[in-house]
FIDO-617796 format. One record per atom (N, C-alpha, C): x, z, y. Coordinates in steps of 0.1 Angstrom, whole numbers, plus 5000, padded with zeros to 4 digits. Atoms other than C-alpha are relative to their C-alpha. Layout:
% FIDO-617796
XZY ...
This chain:
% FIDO-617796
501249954993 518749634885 500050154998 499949844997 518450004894 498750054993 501149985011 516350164869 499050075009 500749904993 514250364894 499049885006 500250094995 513050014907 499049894986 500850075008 509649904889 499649845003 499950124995 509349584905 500749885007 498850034992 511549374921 499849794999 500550144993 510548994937 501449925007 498950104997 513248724942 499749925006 500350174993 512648444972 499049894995 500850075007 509348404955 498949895007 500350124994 507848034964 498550004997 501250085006 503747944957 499849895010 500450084991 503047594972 498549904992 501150035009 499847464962 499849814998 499950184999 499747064956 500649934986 499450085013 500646784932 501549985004 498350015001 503946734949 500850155007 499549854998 504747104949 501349995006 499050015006 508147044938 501049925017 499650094992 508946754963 499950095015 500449894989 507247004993 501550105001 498849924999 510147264986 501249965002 498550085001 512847024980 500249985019 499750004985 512146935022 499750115006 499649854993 511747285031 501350035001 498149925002 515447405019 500349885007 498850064991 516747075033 499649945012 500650054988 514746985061 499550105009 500449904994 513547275073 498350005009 501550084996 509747155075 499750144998 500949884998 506947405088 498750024991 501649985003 503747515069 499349895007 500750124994 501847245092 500649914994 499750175008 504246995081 500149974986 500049995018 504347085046 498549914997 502050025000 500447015050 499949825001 500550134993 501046695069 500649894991 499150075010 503646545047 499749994986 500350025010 502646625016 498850034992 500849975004 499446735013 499550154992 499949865000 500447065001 499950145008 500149874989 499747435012 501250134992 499249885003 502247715011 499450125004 500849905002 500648024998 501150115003 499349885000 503448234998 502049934999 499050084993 507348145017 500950104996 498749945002 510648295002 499850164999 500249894997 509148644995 500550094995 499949885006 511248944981 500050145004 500549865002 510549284977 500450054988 499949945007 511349554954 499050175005 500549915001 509049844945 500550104994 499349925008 510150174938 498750084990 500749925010 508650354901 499150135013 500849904992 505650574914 499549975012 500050004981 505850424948 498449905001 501550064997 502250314967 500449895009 499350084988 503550014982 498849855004 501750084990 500549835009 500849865000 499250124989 501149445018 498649975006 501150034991 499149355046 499349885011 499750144993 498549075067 498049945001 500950114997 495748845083 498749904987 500550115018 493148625054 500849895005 499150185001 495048325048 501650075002 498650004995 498448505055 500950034986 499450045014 499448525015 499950134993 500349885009 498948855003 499550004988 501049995011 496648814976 500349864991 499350155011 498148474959 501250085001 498649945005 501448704960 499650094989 500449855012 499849014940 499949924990 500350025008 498648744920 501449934988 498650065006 502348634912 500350134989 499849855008 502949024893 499649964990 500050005017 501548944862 499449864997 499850135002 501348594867 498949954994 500950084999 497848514872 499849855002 499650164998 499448224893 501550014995 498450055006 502648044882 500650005016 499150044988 505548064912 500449874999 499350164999 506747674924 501750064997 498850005002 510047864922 499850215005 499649844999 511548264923 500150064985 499949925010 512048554900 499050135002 500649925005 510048814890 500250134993 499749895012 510849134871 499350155003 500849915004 508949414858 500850104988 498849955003 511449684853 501449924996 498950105002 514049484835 499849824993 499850175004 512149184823 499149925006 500250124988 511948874837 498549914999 501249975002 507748844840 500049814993 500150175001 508548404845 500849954982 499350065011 510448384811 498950084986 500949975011 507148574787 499649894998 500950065012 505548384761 498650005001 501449944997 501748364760 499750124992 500249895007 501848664733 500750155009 499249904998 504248874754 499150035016 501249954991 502048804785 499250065001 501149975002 499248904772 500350164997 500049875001 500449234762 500750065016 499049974988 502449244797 498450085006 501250024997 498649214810 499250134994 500749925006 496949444787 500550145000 499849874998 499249734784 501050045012 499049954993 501849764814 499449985014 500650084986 499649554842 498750085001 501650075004 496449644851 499749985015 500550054988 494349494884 498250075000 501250004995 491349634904 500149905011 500750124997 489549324920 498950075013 501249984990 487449334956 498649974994 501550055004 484449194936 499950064987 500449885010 484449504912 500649934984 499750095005 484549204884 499650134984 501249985012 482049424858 499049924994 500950075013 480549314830 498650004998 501649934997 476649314834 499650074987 501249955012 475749334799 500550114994 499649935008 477849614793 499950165010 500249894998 477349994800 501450035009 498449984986 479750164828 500650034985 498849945012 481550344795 500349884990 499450105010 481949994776 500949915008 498950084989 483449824809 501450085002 498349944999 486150114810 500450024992 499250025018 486750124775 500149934996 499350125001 487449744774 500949985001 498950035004 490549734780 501250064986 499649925010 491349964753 499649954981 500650115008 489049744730 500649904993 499350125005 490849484730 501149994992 498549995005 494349664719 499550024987 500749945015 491549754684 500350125001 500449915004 491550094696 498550064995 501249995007 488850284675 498850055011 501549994991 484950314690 500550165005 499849864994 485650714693 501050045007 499149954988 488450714710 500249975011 500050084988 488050464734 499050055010 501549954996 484650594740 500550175009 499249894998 486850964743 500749955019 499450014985 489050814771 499449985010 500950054991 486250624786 499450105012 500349864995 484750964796 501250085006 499149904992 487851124805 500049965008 499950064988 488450874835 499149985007 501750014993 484750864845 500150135002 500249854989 484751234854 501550005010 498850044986 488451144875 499549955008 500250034985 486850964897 498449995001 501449915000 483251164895 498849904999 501250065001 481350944877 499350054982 501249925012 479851214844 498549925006 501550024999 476651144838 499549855002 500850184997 476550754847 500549924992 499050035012 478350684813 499149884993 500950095007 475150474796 499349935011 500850084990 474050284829 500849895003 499450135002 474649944837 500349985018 499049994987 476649794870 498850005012 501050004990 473149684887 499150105005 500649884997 471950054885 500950085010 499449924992 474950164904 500249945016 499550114990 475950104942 501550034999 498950084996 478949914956 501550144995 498949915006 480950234953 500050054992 500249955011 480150354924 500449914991 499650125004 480949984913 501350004995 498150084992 484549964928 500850154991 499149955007 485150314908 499950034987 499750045013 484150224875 500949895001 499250065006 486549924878 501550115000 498749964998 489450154893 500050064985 499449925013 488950384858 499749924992 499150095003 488850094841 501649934993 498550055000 492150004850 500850124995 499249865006 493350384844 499850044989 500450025014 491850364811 501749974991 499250065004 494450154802 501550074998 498849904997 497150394812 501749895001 498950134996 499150094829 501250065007 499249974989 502650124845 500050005013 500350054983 501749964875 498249965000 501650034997 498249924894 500149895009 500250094985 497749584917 498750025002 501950024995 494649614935 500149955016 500050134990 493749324955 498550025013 500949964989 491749504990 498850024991 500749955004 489749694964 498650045008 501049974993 487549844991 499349965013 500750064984 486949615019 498849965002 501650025001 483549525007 499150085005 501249875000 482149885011 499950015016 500250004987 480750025040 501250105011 498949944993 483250225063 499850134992 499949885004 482150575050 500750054984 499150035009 482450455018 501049974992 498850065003 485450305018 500950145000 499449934995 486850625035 500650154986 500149905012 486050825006 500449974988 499750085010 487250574980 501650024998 498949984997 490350634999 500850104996 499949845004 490351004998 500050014990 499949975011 489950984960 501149944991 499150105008 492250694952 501550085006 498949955000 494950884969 500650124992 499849915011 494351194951 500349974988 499550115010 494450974918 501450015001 498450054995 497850834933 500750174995 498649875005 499651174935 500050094985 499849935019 498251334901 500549894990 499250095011 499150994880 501149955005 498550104994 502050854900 500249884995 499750135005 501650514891 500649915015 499450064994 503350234906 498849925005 501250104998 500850054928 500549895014 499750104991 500749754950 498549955004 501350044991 497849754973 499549925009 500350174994 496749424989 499050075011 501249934987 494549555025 500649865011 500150104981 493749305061 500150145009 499949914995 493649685072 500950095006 499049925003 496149855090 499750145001 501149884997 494450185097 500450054982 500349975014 493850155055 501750054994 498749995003 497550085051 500650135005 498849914995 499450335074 499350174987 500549825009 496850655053 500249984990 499749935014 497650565018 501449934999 498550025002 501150375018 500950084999 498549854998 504550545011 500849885007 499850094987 505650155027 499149884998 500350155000 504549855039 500249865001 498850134997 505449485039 498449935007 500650114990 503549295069 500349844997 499950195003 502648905057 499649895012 500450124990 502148585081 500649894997 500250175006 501948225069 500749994988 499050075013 503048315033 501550085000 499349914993 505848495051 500150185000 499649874997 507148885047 500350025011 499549994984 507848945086 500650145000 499349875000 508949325077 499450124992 500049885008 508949635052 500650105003 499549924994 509349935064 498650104996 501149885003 507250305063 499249985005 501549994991 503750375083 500849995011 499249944989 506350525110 500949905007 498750114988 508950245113 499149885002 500950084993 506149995115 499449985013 500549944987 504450175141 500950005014 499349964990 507050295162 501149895004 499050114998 509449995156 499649844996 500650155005 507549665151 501149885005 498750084994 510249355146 499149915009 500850144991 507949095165 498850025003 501050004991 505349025187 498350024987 501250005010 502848965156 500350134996 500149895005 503749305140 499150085011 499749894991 503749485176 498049995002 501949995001 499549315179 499150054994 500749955006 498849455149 499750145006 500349864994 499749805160 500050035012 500149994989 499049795194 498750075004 501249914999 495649985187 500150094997 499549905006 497450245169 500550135009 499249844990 497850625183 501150004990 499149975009 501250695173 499950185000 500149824997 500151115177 500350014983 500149985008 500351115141 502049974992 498750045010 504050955135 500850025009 499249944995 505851085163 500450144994 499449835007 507751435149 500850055011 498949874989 509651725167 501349945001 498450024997 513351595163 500049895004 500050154989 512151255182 500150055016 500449934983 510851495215 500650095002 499249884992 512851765215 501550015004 498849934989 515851925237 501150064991 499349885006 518852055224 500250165007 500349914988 518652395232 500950105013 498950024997 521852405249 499849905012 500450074992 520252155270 498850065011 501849944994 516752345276 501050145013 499749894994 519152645285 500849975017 499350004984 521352425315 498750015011 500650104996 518352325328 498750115005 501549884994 515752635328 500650134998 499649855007 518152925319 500050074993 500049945015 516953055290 498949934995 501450045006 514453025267 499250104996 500849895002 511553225264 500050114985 499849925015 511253515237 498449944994 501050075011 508753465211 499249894997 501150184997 507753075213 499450014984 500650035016 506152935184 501249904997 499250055007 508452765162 499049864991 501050155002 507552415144 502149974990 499050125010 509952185115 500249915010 499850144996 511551905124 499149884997 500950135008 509251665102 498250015011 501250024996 505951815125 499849915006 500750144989 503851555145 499350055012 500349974988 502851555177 498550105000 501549895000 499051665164 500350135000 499749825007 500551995149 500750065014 499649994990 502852045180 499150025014 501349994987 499852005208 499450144995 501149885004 497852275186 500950115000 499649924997 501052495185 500350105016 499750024983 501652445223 498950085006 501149984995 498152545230 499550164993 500149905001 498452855211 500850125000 499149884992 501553025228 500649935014 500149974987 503352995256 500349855008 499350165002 504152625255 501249955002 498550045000 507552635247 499950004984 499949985014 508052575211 501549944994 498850045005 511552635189 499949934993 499750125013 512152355163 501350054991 499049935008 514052515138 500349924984 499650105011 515752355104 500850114996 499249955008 516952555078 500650165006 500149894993 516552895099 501150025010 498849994986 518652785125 499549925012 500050074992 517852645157 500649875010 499450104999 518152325162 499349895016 500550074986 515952195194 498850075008 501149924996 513552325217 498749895006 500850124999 510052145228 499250115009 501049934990 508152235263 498849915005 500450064998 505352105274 499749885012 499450104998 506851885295 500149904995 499750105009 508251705265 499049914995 501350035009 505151685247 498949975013 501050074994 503151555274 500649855003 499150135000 505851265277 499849954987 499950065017 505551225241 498649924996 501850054999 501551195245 499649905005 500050154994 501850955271 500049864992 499250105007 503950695250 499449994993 500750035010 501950735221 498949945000 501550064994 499050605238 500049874998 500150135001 497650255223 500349965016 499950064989 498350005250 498849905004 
Protein backbone atom coordinates (compact mmCIF):
# COMPACT_ATOMS: atom_id res chain seq x y z
CA UNK A 1 0.00 0.00 0.00
CA UNK A 2 1.39 3.43 -1.05
CA UNK A 3 2.12 5.27 2.01
CA UNK A 4 0.54 8.55 0.85
CA UNK A 5 -2.86 6.58 0.72
CA UNK A 6 -4.86 7.06 4.17
CA UNK A 7 -7.60 4.99 3.32
CA UNK A 8 -8.04 2.43 0.99
CA UNK A 9 -11.66 0.12 0.59
CA UNK A 10 -11.62 -3.32 -0.98
CA UNK A 11 -15.02 -4.65 -2.91
CA UNK A 12 -16.61 -3.63 0.34
CA UNK A 13 -20.14 -5.73 0.74
CA UNK A 14 -23.03 -4.49 3.63
CA UNK A 15 -26.20 -6.67 3.03
CA UNK A 16 -28.64 -6.28 5.72
CA UNK A 17 -30.63 -9.67 6.73
CA UNK A 18 -30.35 -12.96 8.55
CA UNK A 19 -29.23 -14.70 5.48
CA UNK A 20 -26.74 -12.11 4.65
CA UNK A 21 -24.18 -14.59 3.89
CA UNK A 22 -26.49 -16.89 1.60
CA UNK A 23 -27.69 -13.29 -0.25
CA UNK A 24 -23.93 -12.81 -1.46
CA UNK A 25 -23.17 -16.31 -2.13
CA UNK A 26 -26.28 -15.73 -5.23
CA UNK A 27 -24.97 -12.50 -6.09
CA UNK A 28 -21.26 -13.63 -7.19
CA UNK A 29 -22.85 -16.79 -8.71
CA UNK A 30 -26.14 -15.88 -9.95
CA UNK A 31 -25.85 -12.55 -10.57
CA UNK A 32 -29.24 -11.51 -8.68
CA UNK A 33 -30.28 -7.73 -8.56
CA UNK A 34 -30.90 -5.54 -5.43
CA UNK A 35 -34.81 -6.28 -6.01
CA UNK A 36 -34.12 -9.83 -6.14
CA UNK A 37 -31.83 -9.89 -3.30
CA UNK A 38 -35.00 -8.31 -1.55
CA UNK A 39 -37.32 -10.91 -3.12
CA UNK A 40 -35.33 -13.92 -2.45
CA UNK A 41 -34.04 -13.43 0.64
CA UNK A 42 -35.39 -10.99 2.46
CA UNK A 43 -32.33 -9.05 2.53
CA UNK A 44 -31.26 -5.36 1.64
CA UNK A 45 -27.98 -4.44 0.07
CA UNK A 46 -26.70 -1.31 1.69
CA UNK A 47 -23.60 -1.06 -0.02
CA UNK A 48 -22.47 -3.34 -3.59
CA UNK A 49 -18.65 -4.18 -4.15
CA UNK A 50 -17.38 -0.72 -3.17
CA UNK A 51 -13.66 0.32 -3.47
CA UNK A 52 -12.00 3.40 -3.12
CA UNK A 53 -8.77 4.73 -1.87
CA UNK A 54 -8.36 8.10 -0.21
CA UNK A 55 -5.38 10.11 -0.59
CA UNK A 56 -3.60 11.55 3.16
CA UNK A 57 -5.03 15.21 3.40
CA UNK A 58 -7.35 14.66 0.63
CA UNK A 59 -11.35 15.98 0.97
CA UNK A 60 -12.92 13.21 -0.62
CA UNK A 61 -17.19 13.86 -1.12
CA UNK A 62 -19.44 10.57 -1.81
CA UNK A 63 -22.58 11.50 -3.03
CA UNK A 64 -25.68 9.95 -4.19
CA UNK A 65 -29.55 9.90 -3.81
CA UNK A 66 -31.13 8.76 0.28
CA UNK A 67 -31.22 5.21 0.13
CA UNK A 68 -28.24 5.03 -2.47
CA UNK A 69 -25.57 3.78 0.31
CA UNK A 70 -23.40 6.55 1.25
CA UNK A 71 -23.88 6.81 4.81
CA UNK A 72 -23.98 2.83 5.76
CA UNK A 73 -20.51 3.04 3.72
CA UNK A 74 -18.88 5.95 5.97
CA UNK A 75 -20.27 3.96 8.53
CA UNK A 76 -17.96 0.96 7.46
CA UNK A 77 -14.48 3.41 8.30
CA UNK A 78 -14.29 2.77 11.71
CA UNK A 79 -16.65 0.11 11.72
CA UNK A 80 -19.73 1.41 13.31
CA UNK A 81 -21.23 -1.29 11.01
CA UNK A 82 -19.59 -4.72 10.40
CA UNK A 83 -19.01 -5.45 6.31
CA UNK A 84 -20.97 -8.94 5.10
CA UNK A 85 -17.58 -9.18 3.38
CA UNK A 86 -14.40 -6.66 2.06
CA UNK A 87 -11.28 -5.06 3.44
CA UNK A 88 -10.66 -2.09 5.04
CA UNK A 89 -7.46 -0.31 5.87
CA UNK A 90 -6.59 2.70 7.62
CA UNK A 91 -3.04 3.53 6.48
CA UNK A 92 -1.58 0.15 6.84
CA UNK A 93 -3.95 -1.57 9.20
CA UNK A 94 -6.49 -3.76 8.42
CA UNK A 95 -9.67 -1.76 10.37
CA UNK A 96 -11.81 -5.69 10.00
CA UNK A 97 -8.96 -7.62 11.93
CA UNK A 98 -9.00 -4.84 15.54
CA UNK A 99 -9.81 -6.15 18.74
CA UNK A 100 -12.47 -4.34 20.80
CA UNK A 101 -9.44 -2.50 22.74
CA UNK A 102 -7.65 -1.54 19.44
CA UNK A 103 -10.98 -0.29 18.04
CA UNK A 104 -11.72 1.73 20.54
CA UNK A 105 -8.56 3.56 20.38
CA UNK A 106 -8.90 3.34 16.36
CA UNK A 107 -12.18 5.41 17.31
CA UNK A 108 -10.97 7.70 19.94
CA UNK A 109 -7.68 8.83 18.61
CA UNK A 110 -7.17 8.31 14.73
CA UNK A 111 -11.24 8.45 13.75
CA UNK A 112 -13.34 11.05 14.55
CA UNK A 113 -17.15 11.55 13.06
CA UNK A 114 -19.39 14.71 12.75
CA UNK A 115 -23.11 13.51 12.68
CA UNK A 116 -26.18 15.48 10.68
CA UNK A 117 -27.99 15.46 14.10
CA UNK A 118 -25.12 17.51 15.91
CA UNK A 119 -25.33 14.36 18.50
CA UNK A 120 -24.57 16.85 21.76
CA UNK A 121 -24.85 16.12 25.03
CA UNK A 122 -27.61 18.29 26.74
CA UNK A 123 -26.36 18.09 30.15
CA UNK A 124 -23.13 19.17 29.28
CA UNK A 125 -21.69 22.77 28.51
CA UNK A 126 -20.53 23.52 24.69
CA UNK A 127 -16.67 23.36 26.39
CA UNK A 128 -17.42 19.87 28.18
CA UNK A 129 -18.97 18.40 24.71
CA UNK A 130 -15.56 19.36 22.89
CA UNK A 131 -13.40 18.38 25.54
CA UNK A 132 -15.08 14.85 25.66
CA UNK A 133 -13.27 13.28 23.54
CA UNK A 134 -10.17 14.17 25.20
CA UNK A 135 -11.78 13.03 28.51
CA UNK A 136 -12.06 9.94 27.92
CA UNK A 137 -8.17 9.34 26.72
CA UNK A 138 -7.84 10.79 31.13
CA UNK A 139 -6.55 13.83 29.75
CA UNK A 140 -6.26 16.32 32.72
CA UNK A 141 -9.45 18.95 33.49
CA UNK A 142 -6.88 22.04 32.44
CA UNK A 143 -5.79 20.92 29.50
CA UNK A 144 -8.64 19.53 27.98
CA UNK A 145 -10.51 22.59 29.05
CA UNK A 146 -7.18 24.51 27.31
CA UNK A 147 -7.82 22.73 23.90
CA UNK A 148 -11.58 22.98 24.36
CA UNK A 149 -11.13 26.78 23.96
CA UNK A 150 -8.60 26.68 21.34
CA UNK A 151 -11.03 24.94 18.77
CA UNK A 152 -14.08 27.03 19.85
CA UNK A 153 -12.46 30.25 18.72
CA UNK A 154 -11.44 28.06 15.10
CA UNK A 155 -14.61 27.84 14.30
CA UNK A 156 -15.83 31.43 16.08
CA UNK A 157 -17.50 30.15 18.84
CA UNK A 158 -15.36 32.42 22.12
CA UNK A 159 -17.62 33.37 24.38
CA UNK A 160 -20.28 30.46 24.18
CA UNK A 161 -17.87 28.18 26.16
CA UNK A 162 -20.33 27.77 29.45
CA UNK A 163 -23.71 27.55 27.48
CA UNK A 164 -25.58 24.57 26.83
CA UNK A 165 -26.68 23.03 23.18
CA UNK A 166 -30.46 24.31 23.67
CA UNK A 167 -29.13 27.99 24.13
CA UNK A 168 -27.42 27.71 20.78
CA UNK A 169 -28.96 27.56 17.11
CA UNK A 170 -28.66 24.67 14.55
CA UNK A 171 -25.39 26.18 13.45
CA UNK A 172 -23.86 26.94 16.19
CA UNK A 173 -24.83 23.27 17.10
CA UNK A 174 -23.20 21.57 13.96
CA UNK A 175 -19.95 23.65 14.93
CA UNK A 176 -19.47 22.76 18.33
CA UNK A 177 -19.74 19.13 17.15
CA UNK A 178 -17.16 19.80 14.13
CA UNK A 179 -14.59 21.20 17.12
CA UNK A 180 -15.43 18.43 18.87
CA UNK A 181 -14.17 16.17 16.46
CA UNK A 182 -10.93 18.53 15.92
CA UNK A 183 -10.39 18.47 19.58
CA UNK A 184 -9.42 15.20 19.16
CA UNK A 185 -6.70 15.96 16.70
CA UNK A 186 -7.92 12.77 14.55
CA UNK A 187 -6.16 11.63 11.33
CA UNK A 188 -9.17 11.40 9.41
CA UNK A 189 -12.65 13.30 9.67
CA UNK A 190 -15.98 11.32 8.33
CA UNK A 191 -18.75 13.56 8.41
CA UNK A 192 -21.97 12.04 7.55
CA UNK A 193 -24.05 15.43 5.42
CA UNK A 194 -23.02 17.41 8.48
CA UNK A 195 -25.03 20.43 7.22
CA UNK A 196 -28.04 19.40 5.36
CA UNK A 197 -30.26 20.15 8.33
CA UNK A 198 -29.39 23.96 8.26
CA UNK A 199 -30.99 26.49 6.49
CA UNK A 200 -29.31 27.32 2.99
CA UNK A 201 -27.46 30.56 4.27
CA UNK A 202 -26.34 28.64 6.96
CA UNK A 203 -25.21 25.85 5.48
CA UNK A 204 -23.27 28.15 3.02
CA UNK A 205 -21.29 29.60 5.62
CA UNK A 206 -20.62 26.35 7.47
CA UNK A 207 -19.14 25.57 4.20
CA UNK A 208 -16.97 28.64 3.91
CA UNK A 209 -15.53 27.79 7.37
CA UNK A 210 -15.23 24.08 7.11
CA UNK A 211 -13.17 24.64 4.02
CA UNK A 212 -10.92 27.06 5.56
CA UNK A 213 -10.49 24.51 8.54
CA UNK A 214 -9.71 21.89 5.65
CA UNK A 215 -6.72 23.82 4.18
CA UNK A 216 -5.08 25.10 7.61
CA UNK A 217 -5.35 21.35 9.23
CA UNK A 218 -5.19 19.15 6.20
CA UNK A 219 -6.96 16.29 7.48
CA UNK A 220 -8.07 13.44 5.61
CA UNK A 221 -11.82 13.79 5.36
CA UNK A 222 -14.62 11.84 3.83
CA UNK A 223 -17.67 13.89 3.41
CA UNK A 224 -21.12 12.06 2.99
CA UNK A 225 -23.58 15.11 0.92
CA UNK A 226 -27.32 14.26 -1.40
CA UNK A 227 -25.81 17.64 -2.68
CA UNK A 228 -24.00 18.20 -5.71
CA UNK A 229 -23.69 21.87 -5.79
CA UNK A 230 -22.16 21.04 -1.90
CA UNK A 231 -19.91 18.45 -3.33
CA UNK A 232 -18.33 20.02 -6.56
CA UNK A 233 -17.29 23.63 -3.79
CA UNK A 234 -15.53 21.60 -1.18
CA UNK A 235 -14.22 18.24 -2.83
CA UNK A 236 -10.71 17.68 -4.17
CA UNK A 237 -12.92 14.23 -5.65
CA UNK A 238 -15.91 12.62 -5.76
CA UNK A 239 -17.34 9.09 -5.83
CA UNK A 240 -21.09 9.19 -7.18
CA UNK A 241 -23.29 6.21 -5.27
CA UNK A 242 -26.61 4.35 -6.73
CA UNK A 243 -28.24 1.24 -5.21
CA UNK A 244 -25.13 0.63 -2.82
CA UNK A 245 -23.18 0.98 -6.03
CA UNK A 246 -19.91 3.47 -6.77
CA UNK A 247 -20.98 4.47 -10.53
CA UNK A 248 -17.72 6.78 -10.78
CA UNK A 249 -14.77 8.83 -8.98
CA UNK A 250 -13.40 11.35 -10.51
CA UNK A 251 -12.73 15.45 -9.72
CA UNK A 252 -15.68 18.32 -9.65
CA UNK A 253 -14.39 18.74 -13.49
CA UNK A 254 -14.39 15.13 -14.80
CA UNK A 255 -17.71 14.64 -13.22
CA UNK A 256 -19.13 17.59 -14.68
CA UNK A 257 -17.72 17.64 -17.97
CA UNK A 258 -17.56 13.79 -18.36
CA UNK A 259 -20.39 12.00 -16.62
CA UNK A 260 -20.04 7.93 -17.30
CA UNK A 261 -24.02 7.35 -17.42
CA UNK A 262 -27.22 8.64 -17.82
CA UNK A 263 -27.73 8.75 -13.77
CA UNK A 264 -24.46 10.74 -13.28
CA UNK A 265 -25.13 13.03 -16.51
CA UNK A 266 -29.08 13.93 -14.37
CA UNK A 267 -27.30 14.74 -11.62
CA UNK A 268 -25.23 17.40 -13.43
CA UNK A 269 -27.51 18.40 -15.91
CA UNK A 270 -28.35 21.58 -13.79
CA UNK A 271 -24.84 22.46 -13.47
CA UNK A 272 -23.09 25.62 -15.29
CA UNK A 273 -19.94 24.19 -16.28
CA UNK A 274 -18.58 28.33 -16.45
CA UNK A 275 -16.63 27.47 -13.55
CA UNK A 276 -14.78 24.07 -14.86
CA UNK A 277 -14.17 24.84 -18.25
CA UNK A 278 -10.33 26.42 -18.47
CA UNK A 279 -8.29 28.23 -21.28
CA UNK A 280 -6.34 25.03 -22.79
CA UNK A 281 -9.94 23.36 -23.38
CA UNK A 282 -11.09 26.68 -25.70
CA UNK A 283 -8.27 27.87 -27.06
CA UNK A 284 -6.49 28.12 -30.67
CA UNK A 285 -3.07 27.37 -31.30
CA UNK A 286 -1.68 30.43 -32.25
CA UNK A 287 -0.33 29.19 -35.34
CA UNK A 288 -3.78 28.42 -36.02
CA UNK A 289 -5.34 31.98 -34.91
CA UNK A 290 -2.53 33.44 -37.21
CA UNK A 291 -3.75 31.09 -40.63
CA UNK A 292 -6.94 32.15 -40.07
CA UNK A 293 -6.96 36.02 -39.04
CA UNK A 294 -3.33 36.94 -39.91
CA UNK A 295 -1.97 38.06 -36.94
CA UNK A 296 -2.66 38.58 -33.68
CA UNK A 297 -3.41 41.70 -32.12
CA UNK A 298 -0.72 43.62 -29.97
CA UNK A 299 -1.36 43.98 -26.39
CA UNK A 300 -4.24 41.31 -25.66
CA UNK A 301 -4.70 40.35 -22.20
CA UNK A 302 -3.05 37.30 -21.33
CA UNK A 303 -4.71 34.49 -19.03
CA UNK A 304 -3.01 30.71 -17.57
CA UNK A 305 -3.87 27.73 -18.82
CA UNK A 306 -5.71 26.41 -15.52
CA UNK A 307 -8.22 29.90 -15.92
CA UNK A 308 -12.02 29.33 -16.20
CA UNK A 309 -14.28 30.55 -18.45
CA UNK A 310 -15.64 33.18 -15.41
CA UNK A 311 -11.98 34.81 -15.27
CA UNK A 312 -11.66 34.61 -19.15
CA UNK A 313 -15.29 36.47 -19.88
CA UNK A 314 -14.05 39.33 -17.36
CA UNK A 315 -10.61 39.39 -19.13
CA UNK A 316 -12.35 39.51 -22.60
CA UNK A 317 -14.54 42.30 -21.48
CA UNK A 318 -11.65 44.34 -20.33
CA UNK A 319 -9.41 44.48 -23.60
CA UNK A 320 -9.79 43.93 -26.91
CA UNK A 321 -11.24 40.36 -26.82
CA UNK A 322 -8.49 38.53 -27.89
CA UNK A 323 -6.74 36.93 -25.06
CA UNK A 324 -3.03 35.19 -25.10
CA UNK A 325 -2.87 31.97 -22.93
CA UNK A 326 0.49 31.75 -21.99
CA UNK A 327 2.41 28.73 -19.82
CA UNK A 328 5.63 29.18 -18.49
CA UNK A 329 6.23 32.72 -20.43
CA UNK A 330 5.75 31.28 -23.65
CA UNK A 331 2.81 31.21 -25.78
CA UNK A 332 1.02 28.61 -25.94
CA UNK A 333 -2.76 29.32 -27.36
CA UNK A 334 -4.80 32.17 -28.22
CA UNK A 335 -8.64 32.71 -27.12
CA UNK A 336 -11.10 35.32 -29.11
CA UNK A 337 -14.28 35.89 -28.50
CA UNK A 338 -15.56 33.81 -30.82
CA UNK A 339 -14.12 30.92 -28.81
CA UNK A 340 -15.41 31.95 -25.62
CA UNK A 341 -18.86 32.51 -26.75
CA UNK A 342 -18.76 28.80 -28.10
CA UNK A 343 -17.47 27.83 -24.82
CA UNK A 344 -20.47 29.79 -23.04
CA UNK A 345 -22.90 28.24 -25.16
CA UNK A 346 -21.92 24.54 -24.19
CA UNK A 347 -21.59 25.24 -20.78
CA UNK A 348 -25.11 26.08 -20.51
CA UNK A 349 -27.23 23.61 -18.18
CA UNK A 350 -29.52 21.73 -20.55
Amino acid sequence: MRDDIAIDAKSVWKIFGSQSKQALAAIHEDGLTKAEVLDKFGCVVGVADASFQIKTGELFCVMGLSGSGKSTLVRHINRLLEPTSGQILIGKDDVMALGDAALRDLRNRRIAMVFQNFGLMPHRTVRDNVAMPLEIRGTGKAKRWEEADRVLDMVNLTGWEDKYAHELSGGMQQRVGLARAIASDPEILLMDEPFSALDPLIRKQLQDQFMELSQKLKKTTMFITHDLDEAIRIGDRIAVMKDGRIVQIGTPEEIILNPIDDYVSDFVAGISKLGMITAQSVMEKPEEFRAKNGSIPDNTETAHPDMTINDLMTLSVQGQGVITVKDGGEDVGIINRSNLIRAIKSSQPD
